[in-house]
C-alpha positions as CSV (number, residue, x, y, z in Angstrom):
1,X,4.6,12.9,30.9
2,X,5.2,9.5,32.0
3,X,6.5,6.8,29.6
4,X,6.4,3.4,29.6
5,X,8.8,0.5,28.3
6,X,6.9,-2.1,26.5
7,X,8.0,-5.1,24.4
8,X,5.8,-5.3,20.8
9,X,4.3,-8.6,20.4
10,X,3.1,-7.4,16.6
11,X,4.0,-5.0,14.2
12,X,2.6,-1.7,15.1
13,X,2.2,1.1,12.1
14,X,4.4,4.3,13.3
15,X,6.0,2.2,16.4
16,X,8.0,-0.5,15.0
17,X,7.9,-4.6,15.1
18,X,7.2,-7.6,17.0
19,X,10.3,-8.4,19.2
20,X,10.9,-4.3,19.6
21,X,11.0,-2.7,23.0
22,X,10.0,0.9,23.0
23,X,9.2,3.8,24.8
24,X,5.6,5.2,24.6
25,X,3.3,7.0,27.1
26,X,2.0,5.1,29.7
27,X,-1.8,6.0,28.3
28,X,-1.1,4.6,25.1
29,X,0.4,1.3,26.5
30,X,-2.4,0.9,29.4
31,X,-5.0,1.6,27.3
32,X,-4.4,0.8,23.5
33,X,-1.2,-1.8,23.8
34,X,-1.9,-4.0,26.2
35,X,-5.4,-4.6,26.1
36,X,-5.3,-5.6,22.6
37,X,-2.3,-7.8,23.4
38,X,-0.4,-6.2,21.3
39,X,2.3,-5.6,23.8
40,X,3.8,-6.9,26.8
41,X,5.7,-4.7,29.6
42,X,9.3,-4.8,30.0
43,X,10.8,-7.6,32.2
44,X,14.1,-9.9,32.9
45,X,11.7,-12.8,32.1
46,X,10.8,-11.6,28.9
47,X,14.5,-12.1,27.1
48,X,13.6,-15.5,26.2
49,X,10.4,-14.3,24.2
50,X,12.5,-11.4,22.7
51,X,14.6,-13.6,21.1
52,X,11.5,-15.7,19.9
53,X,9.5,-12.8,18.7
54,X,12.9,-11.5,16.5
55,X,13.7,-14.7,15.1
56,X,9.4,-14.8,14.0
57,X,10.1,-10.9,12.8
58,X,12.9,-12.2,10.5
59,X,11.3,-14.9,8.8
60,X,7.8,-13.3,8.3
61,X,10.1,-10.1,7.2
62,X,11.8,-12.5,4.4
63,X,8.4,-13.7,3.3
64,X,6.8,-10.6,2.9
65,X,10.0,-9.6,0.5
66,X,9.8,-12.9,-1.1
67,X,5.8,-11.9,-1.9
68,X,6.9,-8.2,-2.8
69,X,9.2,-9.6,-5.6
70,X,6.5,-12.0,-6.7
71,X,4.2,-9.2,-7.2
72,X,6.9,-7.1,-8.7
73,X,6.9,-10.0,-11.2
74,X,3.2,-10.3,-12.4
75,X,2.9,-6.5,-12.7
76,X,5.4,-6.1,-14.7
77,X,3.8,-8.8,-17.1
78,X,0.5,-7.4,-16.9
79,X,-0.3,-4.2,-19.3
80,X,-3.4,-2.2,-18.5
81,X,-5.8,0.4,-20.6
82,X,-8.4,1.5,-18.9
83,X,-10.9,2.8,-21.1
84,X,-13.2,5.8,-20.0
85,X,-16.2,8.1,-21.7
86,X,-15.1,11.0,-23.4
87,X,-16.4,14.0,-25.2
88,X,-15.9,16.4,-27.8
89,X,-12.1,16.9,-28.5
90,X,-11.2,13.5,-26.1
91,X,-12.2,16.0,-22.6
92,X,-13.0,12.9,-20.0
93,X,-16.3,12.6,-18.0
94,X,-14.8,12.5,-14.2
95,X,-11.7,10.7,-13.9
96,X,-9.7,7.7,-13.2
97,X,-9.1,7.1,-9.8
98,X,-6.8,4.8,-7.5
99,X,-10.1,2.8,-7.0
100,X,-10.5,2.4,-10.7
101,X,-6.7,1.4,-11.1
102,X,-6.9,-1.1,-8.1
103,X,-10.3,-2.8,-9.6
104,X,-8.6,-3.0,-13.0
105,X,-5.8,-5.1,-11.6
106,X,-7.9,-7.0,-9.6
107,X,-9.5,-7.9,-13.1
108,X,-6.3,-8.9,-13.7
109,X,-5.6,-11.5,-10.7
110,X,-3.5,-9.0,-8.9
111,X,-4.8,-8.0,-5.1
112,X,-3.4,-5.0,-3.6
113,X,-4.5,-2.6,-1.0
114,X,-5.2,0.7,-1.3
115,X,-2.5,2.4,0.8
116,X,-0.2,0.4,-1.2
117,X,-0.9,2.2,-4.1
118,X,0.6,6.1,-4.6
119,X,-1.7,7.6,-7.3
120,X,-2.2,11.0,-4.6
121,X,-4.7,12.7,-7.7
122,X,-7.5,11.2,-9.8
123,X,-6.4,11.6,-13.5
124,X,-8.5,13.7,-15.7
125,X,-5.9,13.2,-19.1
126,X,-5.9,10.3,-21.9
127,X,-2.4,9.1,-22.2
128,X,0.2,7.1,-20.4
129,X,0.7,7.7,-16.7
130,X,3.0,6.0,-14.0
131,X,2.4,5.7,-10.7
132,X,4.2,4.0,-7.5
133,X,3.3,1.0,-6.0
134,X,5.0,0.3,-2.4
135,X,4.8,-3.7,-1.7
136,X,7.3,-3.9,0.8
137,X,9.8,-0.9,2.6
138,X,13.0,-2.3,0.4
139,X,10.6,-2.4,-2.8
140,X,8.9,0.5,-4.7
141,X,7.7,-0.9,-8.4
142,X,6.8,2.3,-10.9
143,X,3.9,0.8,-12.6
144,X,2.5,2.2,-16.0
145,X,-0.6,2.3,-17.4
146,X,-2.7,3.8,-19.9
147,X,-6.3,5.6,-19.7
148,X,-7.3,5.4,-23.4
149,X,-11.0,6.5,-24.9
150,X,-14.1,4.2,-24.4
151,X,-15.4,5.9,-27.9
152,X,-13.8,7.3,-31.1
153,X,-12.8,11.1,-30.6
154,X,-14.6,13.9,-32.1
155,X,-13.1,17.0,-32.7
156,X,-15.4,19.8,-33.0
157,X,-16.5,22.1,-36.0
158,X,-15.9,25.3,-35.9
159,X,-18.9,27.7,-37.2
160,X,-21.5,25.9,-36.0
């Protein structure tokens, strides 16, 4: 398989960052990387834009850890119930899902993406629950929430 040295001119998911030169097949490159300009092949003349595109990498890379902590910040003041139907003996109707948590928040003047967010299962339980949010590689906030019921709970009677 033939490979081909290419210099990133953006961050690419899996690949690495702008200002990274990498080996990848030759397909990939000529076809995905290049046309999108998302990637440059590998020359002497490029040194100069190397050093350009790292310098970029570190401040947007600062930012975006200055904007984690931020975030870190607000959801750590923010407290969230989310309330949800119930029936006899507090079972839920469906469940609460990373959709639902990510719309609550937004209620809440906090934006994040979906992929951000590590809630792998919906939750079908009343009760406190924690799940992972991932702002940034170096920061990983635990974030805790409750689901709590919508309507008063009704156990139910036995002989009837």
């Amino acid at each position: 398989m033939a490979l081909s040295e290419i210099l990133l001119l953006t961050p690419v998911d899996g690949l690495g960052g702008e200002g990274d030169q990498v080996k990848v097949r030759a397909g990939f490159a000529r076809n995905f990387l290049l046309p999108r300009k998302m990637a440059v092949p590998v020359s002497r003349s490029n040194s100069r834009q190397v050093e350009a595109l790292k310098s970029a990498r570190l401040a947007r890379e600062a930012k975006e850890l200055e904007h984690a902590a931020a975030l870190v910040r607000q959801l750590e003041a923010v407290s969230i119930a989310i309330a949800v139907k119930t029936g006899e003996g507090g079972k839920m109707f469906g469940a609460v899902t990373a959709q639902d948590l990510l719309n609550r928040l937004a209620e809440e003047g906090i934006q994040l993406e979906k992929r951000r967010l590590a809630l792998h299962h919906p939750i079908k339980t009343l009760g406190k629950h924690s799940t992972k949010i991932k702002l940034h590689p170096d920061v990983v906030h635990e974030f805790h929430f409750e689901v709590v019921s919508e309507n008063p709970i009704e156990t139910p009677v036995e002989g009837a």
